[in-house]
N, C-alpha and C positions, 0 to 999 in steps of 0.2 A: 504494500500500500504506500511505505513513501517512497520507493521507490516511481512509483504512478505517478505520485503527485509532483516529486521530483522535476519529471518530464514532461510533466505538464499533461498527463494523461489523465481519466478520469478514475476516482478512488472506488474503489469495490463500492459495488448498488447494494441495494437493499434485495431480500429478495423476488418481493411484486417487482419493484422495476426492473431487476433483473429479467425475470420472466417476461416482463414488457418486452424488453431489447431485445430476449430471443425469439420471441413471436412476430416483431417487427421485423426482424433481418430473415428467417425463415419464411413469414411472405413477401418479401420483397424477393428474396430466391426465386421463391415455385412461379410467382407472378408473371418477373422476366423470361424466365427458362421455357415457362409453358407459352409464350409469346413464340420464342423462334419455335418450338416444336410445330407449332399449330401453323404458323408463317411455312414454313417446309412441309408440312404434309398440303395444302394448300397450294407451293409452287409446283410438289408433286404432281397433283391433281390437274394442275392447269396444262404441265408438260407433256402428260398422258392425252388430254384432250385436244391440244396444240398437236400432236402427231397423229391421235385420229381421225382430225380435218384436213389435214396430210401439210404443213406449213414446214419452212427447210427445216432442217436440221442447225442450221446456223439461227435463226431465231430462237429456239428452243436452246442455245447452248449457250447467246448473250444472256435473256432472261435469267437462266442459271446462276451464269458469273456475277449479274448484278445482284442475286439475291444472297448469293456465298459471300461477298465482299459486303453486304449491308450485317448476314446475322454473324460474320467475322467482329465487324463493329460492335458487334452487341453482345453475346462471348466475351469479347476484352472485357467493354465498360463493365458487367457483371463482375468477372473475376477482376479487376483494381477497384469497382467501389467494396465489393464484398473482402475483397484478398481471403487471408484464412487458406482450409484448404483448396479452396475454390481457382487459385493459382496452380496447383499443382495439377488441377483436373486439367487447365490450360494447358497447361507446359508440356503436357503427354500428348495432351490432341494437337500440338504447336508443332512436335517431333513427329507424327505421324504421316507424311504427306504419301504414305501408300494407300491410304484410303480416303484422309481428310481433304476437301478441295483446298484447292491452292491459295484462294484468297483467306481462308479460313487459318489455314496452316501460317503463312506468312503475315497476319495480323497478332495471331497466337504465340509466333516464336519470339514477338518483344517480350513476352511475361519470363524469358527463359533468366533473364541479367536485367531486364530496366522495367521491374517493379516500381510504384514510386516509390521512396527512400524516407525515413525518419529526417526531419532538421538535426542539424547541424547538434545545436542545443540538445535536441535530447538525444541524441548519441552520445554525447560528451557526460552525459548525468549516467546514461549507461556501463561507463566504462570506468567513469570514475568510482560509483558504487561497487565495482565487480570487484577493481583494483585497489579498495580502499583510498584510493590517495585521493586526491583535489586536484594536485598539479601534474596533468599527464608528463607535463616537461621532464620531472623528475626519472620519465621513463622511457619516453620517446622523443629521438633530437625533432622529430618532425610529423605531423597526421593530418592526412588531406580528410577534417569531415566536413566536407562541404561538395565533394563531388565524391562519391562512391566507387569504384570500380565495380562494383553490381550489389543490384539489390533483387532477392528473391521472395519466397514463402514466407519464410520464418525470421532471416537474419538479414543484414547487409553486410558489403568487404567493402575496406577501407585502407590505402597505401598508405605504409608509416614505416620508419625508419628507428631503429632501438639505439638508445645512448651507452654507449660503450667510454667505460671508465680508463681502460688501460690502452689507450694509444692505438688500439685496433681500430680499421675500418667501419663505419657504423653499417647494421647490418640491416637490409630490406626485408619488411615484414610485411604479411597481410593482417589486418584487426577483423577478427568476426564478429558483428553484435549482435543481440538477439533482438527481436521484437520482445515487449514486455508481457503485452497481452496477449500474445500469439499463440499459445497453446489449448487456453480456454475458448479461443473462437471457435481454430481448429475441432476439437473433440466435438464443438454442438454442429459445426457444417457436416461431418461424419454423418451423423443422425440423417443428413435432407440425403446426404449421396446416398445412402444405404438404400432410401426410400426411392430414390430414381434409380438405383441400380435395382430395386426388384422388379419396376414396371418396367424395362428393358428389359430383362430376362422373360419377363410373361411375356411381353408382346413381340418384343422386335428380334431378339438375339434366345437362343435354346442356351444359354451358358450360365454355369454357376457363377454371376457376379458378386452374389453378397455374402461368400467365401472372402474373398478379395478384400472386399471392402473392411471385413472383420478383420484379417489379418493386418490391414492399413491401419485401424483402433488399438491394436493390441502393439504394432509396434512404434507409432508416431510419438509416442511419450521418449524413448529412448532418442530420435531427433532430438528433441529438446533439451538433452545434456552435455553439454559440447565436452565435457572429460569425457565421457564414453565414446563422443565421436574422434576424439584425441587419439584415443586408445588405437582403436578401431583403424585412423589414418596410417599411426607410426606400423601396425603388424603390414596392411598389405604395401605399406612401402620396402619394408622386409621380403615379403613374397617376392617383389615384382624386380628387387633389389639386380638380379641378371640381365634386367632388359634398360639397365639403365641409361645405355647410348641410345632407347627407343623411346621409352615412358619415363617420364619424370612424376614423383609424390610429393607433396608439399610435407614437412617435416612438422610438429607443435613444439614449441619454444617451452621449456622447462619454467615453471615457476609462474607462466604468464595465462594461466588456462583454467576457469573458471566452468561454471553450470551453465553461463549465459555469454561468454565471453573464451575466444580463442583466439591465441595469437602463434603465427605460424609463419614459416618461412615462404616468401612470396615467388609466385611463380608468374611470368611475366609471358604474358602473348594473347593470342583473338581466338574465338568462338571457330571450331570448324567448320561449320558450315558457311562463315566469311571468308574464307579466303578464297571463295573462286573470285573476288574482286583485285585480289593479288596476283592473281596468275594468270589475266588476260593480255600477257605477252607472248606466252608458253603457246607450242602446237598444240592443236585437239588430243595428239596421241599423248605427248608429255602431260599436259592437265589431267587426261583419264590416269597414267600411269602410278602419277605423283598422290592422287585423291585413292589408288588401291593401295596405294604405301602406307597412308596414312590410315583409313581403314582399316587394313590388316594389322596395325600395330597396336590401336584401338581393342578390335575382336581380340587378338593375341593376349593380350590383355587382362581381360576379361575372361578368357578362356581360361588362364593359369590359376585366375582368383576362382573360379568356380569349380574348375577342377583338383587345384591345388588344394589350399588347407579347406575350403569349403567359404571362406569367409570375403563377402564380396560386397562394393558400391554396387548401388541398386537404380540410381538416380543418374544415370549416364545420358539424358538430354543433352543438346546438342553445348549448351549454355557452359555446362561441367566439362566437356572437353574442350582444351587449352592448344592451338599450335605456336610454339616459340618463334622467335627469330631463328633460330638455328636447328627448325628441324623437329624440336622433342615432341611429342605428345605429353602433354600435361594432365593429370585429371584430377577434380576437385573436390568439395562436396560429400562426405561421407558422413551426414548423418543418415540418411536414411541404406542402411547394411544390413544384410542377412547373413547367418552361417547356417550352411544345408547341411543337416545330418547326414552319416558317413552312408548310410543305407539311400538314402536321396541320390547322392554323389552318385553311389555305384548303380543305381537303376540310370538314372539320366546319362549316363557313360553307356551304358549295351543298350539305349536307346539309340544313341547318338551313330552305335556302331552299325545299330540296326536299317538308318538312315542310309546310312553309305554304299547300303548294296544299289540306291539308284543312279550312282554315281552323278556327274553332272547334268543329269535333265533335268527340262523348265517344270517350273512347279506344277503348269498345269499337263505335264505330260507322270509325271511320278508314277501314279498308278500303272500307269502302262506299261510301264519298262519292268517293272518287279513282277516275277513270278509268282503263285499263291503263297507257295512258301516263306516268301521274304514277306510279303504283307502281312501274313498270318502273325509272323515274330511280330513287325512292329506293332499291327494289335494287340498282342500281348504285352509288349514291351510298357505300353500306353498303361493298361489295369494294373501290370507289375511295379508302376510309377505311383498308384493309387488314385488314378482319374477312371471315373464311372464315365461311361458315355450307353446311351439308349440302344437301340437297335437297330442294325446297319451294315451296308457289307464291311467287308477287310479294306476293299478299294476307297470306300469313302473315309476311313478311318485313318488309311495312308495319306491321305490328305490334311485333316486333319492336323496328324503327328507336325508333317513338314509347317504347316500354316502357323501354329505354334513354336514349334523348336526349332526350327530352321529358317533362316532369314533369304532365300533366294525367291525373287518373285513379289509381287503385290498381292495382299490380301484385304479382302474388304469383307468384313464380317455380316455387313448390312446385303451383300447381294446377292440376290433371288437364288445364285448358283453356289452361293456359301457353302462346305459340308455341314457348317453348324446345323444350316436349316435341316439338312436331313437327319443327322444323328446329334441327339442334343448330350450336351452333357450337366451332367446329374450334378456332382461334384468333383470339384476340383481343388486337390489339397493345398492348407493353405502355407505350407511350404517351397509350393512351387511359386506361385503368384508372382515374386520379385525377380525369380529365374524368367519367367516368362514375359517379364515389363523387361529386364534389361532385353531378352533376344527380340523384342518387339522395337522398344528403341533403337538398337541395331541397324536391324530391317526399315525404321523410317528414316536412319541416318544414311544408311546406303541409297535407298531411294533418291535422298533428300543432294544426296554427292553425283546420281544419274549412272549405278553403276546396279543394275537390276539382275544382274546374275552370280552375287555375292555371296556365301555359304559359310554360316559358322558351324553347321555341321560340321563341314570337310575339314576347316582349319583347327576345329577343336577335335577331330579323329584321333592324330598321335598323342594329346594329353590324354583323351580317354580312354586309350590301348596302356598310356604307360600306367594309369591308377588301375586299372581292372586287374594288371600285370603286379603290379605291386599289391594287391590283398589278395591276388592267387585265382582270382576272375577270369582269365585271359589265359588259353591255352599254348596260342599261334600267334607269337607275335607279330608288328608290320613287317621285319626282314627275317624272316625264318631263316634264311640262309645267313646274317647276321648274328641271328642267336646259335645258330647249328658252330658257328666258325669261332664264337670267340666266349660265350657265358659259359662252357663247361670245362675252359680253360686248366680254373685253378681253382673255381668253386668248388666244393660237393655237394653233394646233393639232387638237385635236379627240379620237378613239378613232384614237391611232397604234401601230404594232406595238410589242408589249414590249421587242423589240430597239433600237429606235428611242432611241438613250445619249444624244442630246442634248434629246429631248424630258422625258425620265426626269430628266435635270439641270436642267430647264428649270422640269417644271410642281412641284417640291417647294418650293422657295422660293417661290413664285407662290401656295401655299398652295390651289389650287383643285381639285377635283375633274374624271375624263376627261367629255367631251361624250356623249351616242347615241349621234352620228353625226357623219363629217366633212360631209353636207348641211345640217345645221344652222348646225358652223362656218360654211361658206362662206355662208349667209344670213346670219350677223351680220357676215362682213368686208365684206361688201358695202354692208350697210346702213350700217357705221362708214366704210368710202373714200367714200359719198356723202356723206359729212356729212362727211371732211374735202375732201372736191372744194368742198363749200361753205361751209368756212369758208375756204378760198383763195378763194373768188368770193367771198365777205363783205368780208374783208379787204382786196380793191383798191379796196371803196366806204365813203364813211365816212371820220368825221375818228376823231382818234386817242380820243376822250373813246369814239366808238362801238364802236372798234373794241375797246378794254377793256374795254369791258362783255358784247363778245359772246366773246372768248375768258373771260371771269372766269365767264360760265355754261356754258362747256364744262368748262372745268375743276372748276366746281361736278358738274355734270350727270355727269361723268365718277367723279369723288369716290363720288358718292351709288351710282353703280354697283358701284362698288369694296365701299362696306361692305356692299350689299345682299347681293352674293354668300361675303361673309366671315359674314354672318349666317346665311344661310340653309345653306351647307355646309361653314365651320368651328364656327358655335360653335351652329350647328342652332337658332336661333331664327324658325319660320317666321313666329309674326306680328312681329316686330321688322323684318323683313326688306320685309315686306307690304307695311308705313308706312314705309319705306324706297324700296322699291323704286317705292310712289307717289309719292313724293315726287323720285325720279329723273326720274318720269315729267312733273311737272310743270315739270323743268330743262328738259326736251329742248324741251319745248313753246314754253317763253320761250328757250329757244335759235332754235325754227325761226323765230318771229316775229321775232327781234332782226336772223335773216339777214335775213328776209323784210324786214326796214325799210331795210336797205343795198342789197337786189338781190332783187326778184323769185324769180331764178334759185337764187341760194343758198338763199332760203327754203323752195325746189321740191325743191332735193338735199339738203337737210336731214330734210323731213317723212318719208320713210322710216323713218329712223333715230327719229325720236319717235315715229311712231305702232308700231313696231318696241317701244318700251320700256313704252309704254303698251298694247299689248297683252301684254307680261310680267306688267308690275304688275296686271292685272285677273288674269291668268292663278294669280296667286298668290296674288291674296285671293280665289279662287275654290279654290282646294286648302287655304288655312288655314279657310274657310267651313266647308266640304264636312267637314272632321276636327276640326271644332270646336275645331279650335287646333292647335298645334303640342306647345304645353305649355300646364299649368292655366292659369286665370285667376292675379289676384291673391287674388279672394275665393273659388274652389276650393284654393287654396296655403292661404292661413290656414285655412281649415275642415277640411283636410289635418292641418295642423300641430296646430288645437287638439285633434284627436281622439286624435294622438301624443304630444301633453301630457297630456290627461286618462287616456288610457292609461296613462300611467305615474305617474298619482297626484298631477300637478302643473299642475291647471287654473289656479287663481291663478297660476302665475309666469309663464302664459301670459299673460292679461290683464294683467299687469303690465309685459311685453314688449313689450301692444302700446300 
């Protein structure tokens, strides 16, 4: 409360007038809302009779746009006189241009960064209460609150620079502040969406909405704790810690991070979906090229956090993603996060895998290409995920899957040829909800980039083969020939039962990935007992000068095995591993000849074992071959990079980079 009054906002009502306020704002809602519904089913109607008089197709499609650019207008006003969470419903239909019309879409992506903003004044009552202090000076050499760098739902960002005592550099900060009243609006707009998310579900859409909606109640409170979001920011900056030449985290500044106040290392650059105004110098082909780099680095992203520890930003609107001057993807915004239980993860993984047998066809060809068999899994895959859906074939359900989980194609849930329409669903748990807002945003951010054949199936495949592979899911991994040539190296073991506690404690430090098959294993113990049968038959011939040199290439030969398999299935470099794994192959070789100069014999129970490793290393420059790599070249990376330079308006600082 003085905090409110503080800021000049108004002090907790009574609670009749409370009640007043909520019953004023809630018909002021339904009022508007049922304005444009009724306005649209109305231009519907006229559109219909406008083509049974037979009138062109071009009048029928101006009326349209003029009416999409009027209830665009009206959408905004609602959501900025209401804000609450009435912004958020925006900011989703703002990101959606695979189904929302364009005027609508492009009126809606202002709520994404230029909500209107708290004065200047009562930001400052904000920050100064969080921070105890009066004098921000005391803590900041400098804070612009008079122009925001975005204002959204809940909070605004604000550039500020931190006063540094010891001679150091002062350091650029973002200030997050909260709305004051923002969570108590929040919770009562809840209430009206629930109520219009159930009359869409009855009438217009067969889908469980107010699953959704409840899941949004149960976690919006944790938004509003900005330590939790704190928390939350520093782990998947930790996750994503590997891609950090690709995505950047914004870091929380120790000491400075409050309930309602967050102060964070500032991450500098524009909204993605603006820069195609930066890179109208660029070819058609370079702008496509540089918008899937960017993209892919985005999904990539998002694919490690989902597949990874489970704990993911949920809020990936266009507004939360950042492109730098130099290229990075930025992402922002982590209050509203999910972590998907381990059983989540692995079902949404053998979905995902199950996706892939339609390889790259258009969404609307999917059904056709999969045999019953493979639709029948992904049916399954679907109930084994814990979504009920009604009665329907396998074909419409394949549809479905993809129009949810997979982001290639436009979906419009509204039309007449929807699968919703045919097979409804019943429920929809509500642990997936956020999994399926981020791959929706996705799919309208690709839209939104003009790149309609984009797939986080396919690019989130190998993290879902490596998780299924790692809790023993996954029999066949992607390069079987990869796993045949180098995991039963040095490992033991093989595919043992999940039960199995001491192997479980065995292979995680070990760092390796399970085998095919235990027949594999057991061809490479074989092949390593003959090699050590002969280096004990090495060993009793030969002076000591010889005998150093032939254990010094085992333990070479041994080594070179070691990193080949750290390459190829920890840190997934297959051509690194290639030249690696050749170069293993060349130890074994000067191993077998070094027996062969002490014993015949030994030279004989060695060759196994090398021509064993030399057929790995051919085995795996024949898979890096065949996939033209593993990853870019060096001069695909830089021609990569410079396109994400000049995208963003900074081709010189490129060539000056390099």
């Amino acid at each position: 409360m003085a905090l409110a009054t503080a800021i000049g906002l108004p002090q907790e009502q009574a609670p009749i007038a409370k009640a007043i306020e909520n019953f004023s704002r809630a018909s002021s809602f339904w009022r508007r809302i049922l304005g444009v519904y009724v306005a649209y089913k109305a231009t519907q109607a006229r559109a219909y009779t406008m083509k049974a008089v037979r009138q062109s197709q071009s009048r029928v499609d101006s009326m349209w746009e003029a009416h999409h650019t009027w209830a665009g207008e009206q959408l905004y006003e609602i959501c900025t006189d209401l804000r609450g969470f009435y912004i958020k419903v925006g900011q989703f239909m703002g990101a959606r241009s695979d189904f929302i019309p364009e005027p609508i879409c492009r009126k809606l992506s202002l709520l994404q960064d230029k909500v209107p903003p708290m004065s200047a004044a009562q930001t400052r009552a904000v920050i100064q209460n969080e921070l105890g202090s009066t004098n921000l000076n005391e803590i900041f050499s400098s804070i612009d609150l008079d122009q925001p760098l975005g204002s959204a739902t809940i909070a605004q960002v604000h550039r500020a620079s931190l006063r540094n005592f010891n001679g150091e550099p002062e350091t650029a900060v973002a200030v997050k502040v909260q709305y004051p009243t923002a969570l108590d609006v929040m919770l009562k707009d809840l209430s009206n969406i629930r109520v219009a998310a159930k009359y869409l579900q009855d009438t217009e859409l067969k889908f469980d909405l107010v699953s959704p909606v409840d899941e949004l109640a149960k976690q919006i409170r944790l938004e509003f704790d900005f330590v939790h979001e704190a928390s939350v920011m520093d782990s998947i900056a930790e996750t994503l810690q590997s891609m950090e030449n690709e995505v950047t985290i914004p870091r929380s500044i120790p000491g400075l991070v409050t309930g309602n106040l967050l102060v964070m290392s500032l991450l500098d650059g524009m909204p993605i979906t603006r820069m195609q105004s930066r890179a109208q110098q660029l070819s058609q082909w370079q702008q496509d090229l540089g918008k899937r780099v960017l993209l892919s680095r985005v999904s990539e992203a998002y694919g490690r956090m989902i597949l990874g520890p489970g704990l993911f930003q949920a809020d990936c609107h266009p507004g939360n993603i950042l492109v730098s001057d130099c290229g990075l993807v930025g992402l922002v915004d982590f209050g509203q996060c999910k972590q998907l239980p381990l059983a989540t993860q692995l079902s949404f993984a053998e979905l995902l895998l199950r996706l892939g047998a339609a390889g790259d066809a258009p969404l609307l060809q999917v059904a056709d290409v999969l045999d019953p068999t493979d639709s029948a899994a992904i049916a399954g895959a679907l109930t084994k995920l814990g979504i009920e859906t009604g009665e329907g074939s396998n074909s419409t359900k394949v549809r479905l899957a993809f129009g949810m989980f997979d982001s290639r194609g436009r979906v419009d849930p509204f039309c007449k040829d929807s699968p919703l329409k045919a097979v409804p669903i019943k429920r929809f748990p509500p642990d997936l909800f956020f999994l399926l807002r981020v791959i929706q945003l996705l799919r309208g951010l690709s839209m939104a980039m003009g790149i309609n054949d984009f797939s986080v199936a396919a690019q989130w495949r190998p993290l879902a083969e490596a998780l299924l592979q790692e809790h023993g899911r996954l029999r066949t991994p992607v390069t079987a020939q990869g796993a045949w040539a180098w995991h039963g190296g040095l490992v033991l073991g093989g595919l043992t039962p999940a039960d199995a506690v001491w192997w479980n404690a065995l292979r995680k430090p070990l760092s390796f990935r399970l085998l095919p098959g235990l027949r594999i294993t057991a061809i490479w113990l074989a092949l390593y007992c003959l090699g050590g049968l002969g280096a004990a038959v090495a060993s009793l011939a030969g002076g000591i000068v010889h005998q150093a040199r032939m254990f010094g290439l085992v333990a070479l030969q041994l080594s070179l095995h070691f990193t080949c398999s750290w390459l190829l299935f920890k840190s997934k470099r297959l051509g690194r591993a290639s030249v690696v794994g050749c170069l293993s192959a060349a130890a074994a070789m000067l191993t077998t000849a070094s027996f062969a100069e002490a014993s015949t014999l030994a030279g004989l129970l060695m060759a196994p074992t090398a021509l064993g490793v030399t057929i790995a290393s051919l085995l795996l420059l024949g898979i890096y071959r065949s996939n033209g790599g593993s990853s870019a070249s060096p001069a695909q990376q830089q021609e990569e990079q410079r396109l994400v330079f000049s995208m963003a308006g900074h081709a010189e600082e490129f060539l000056d980079v390099c």
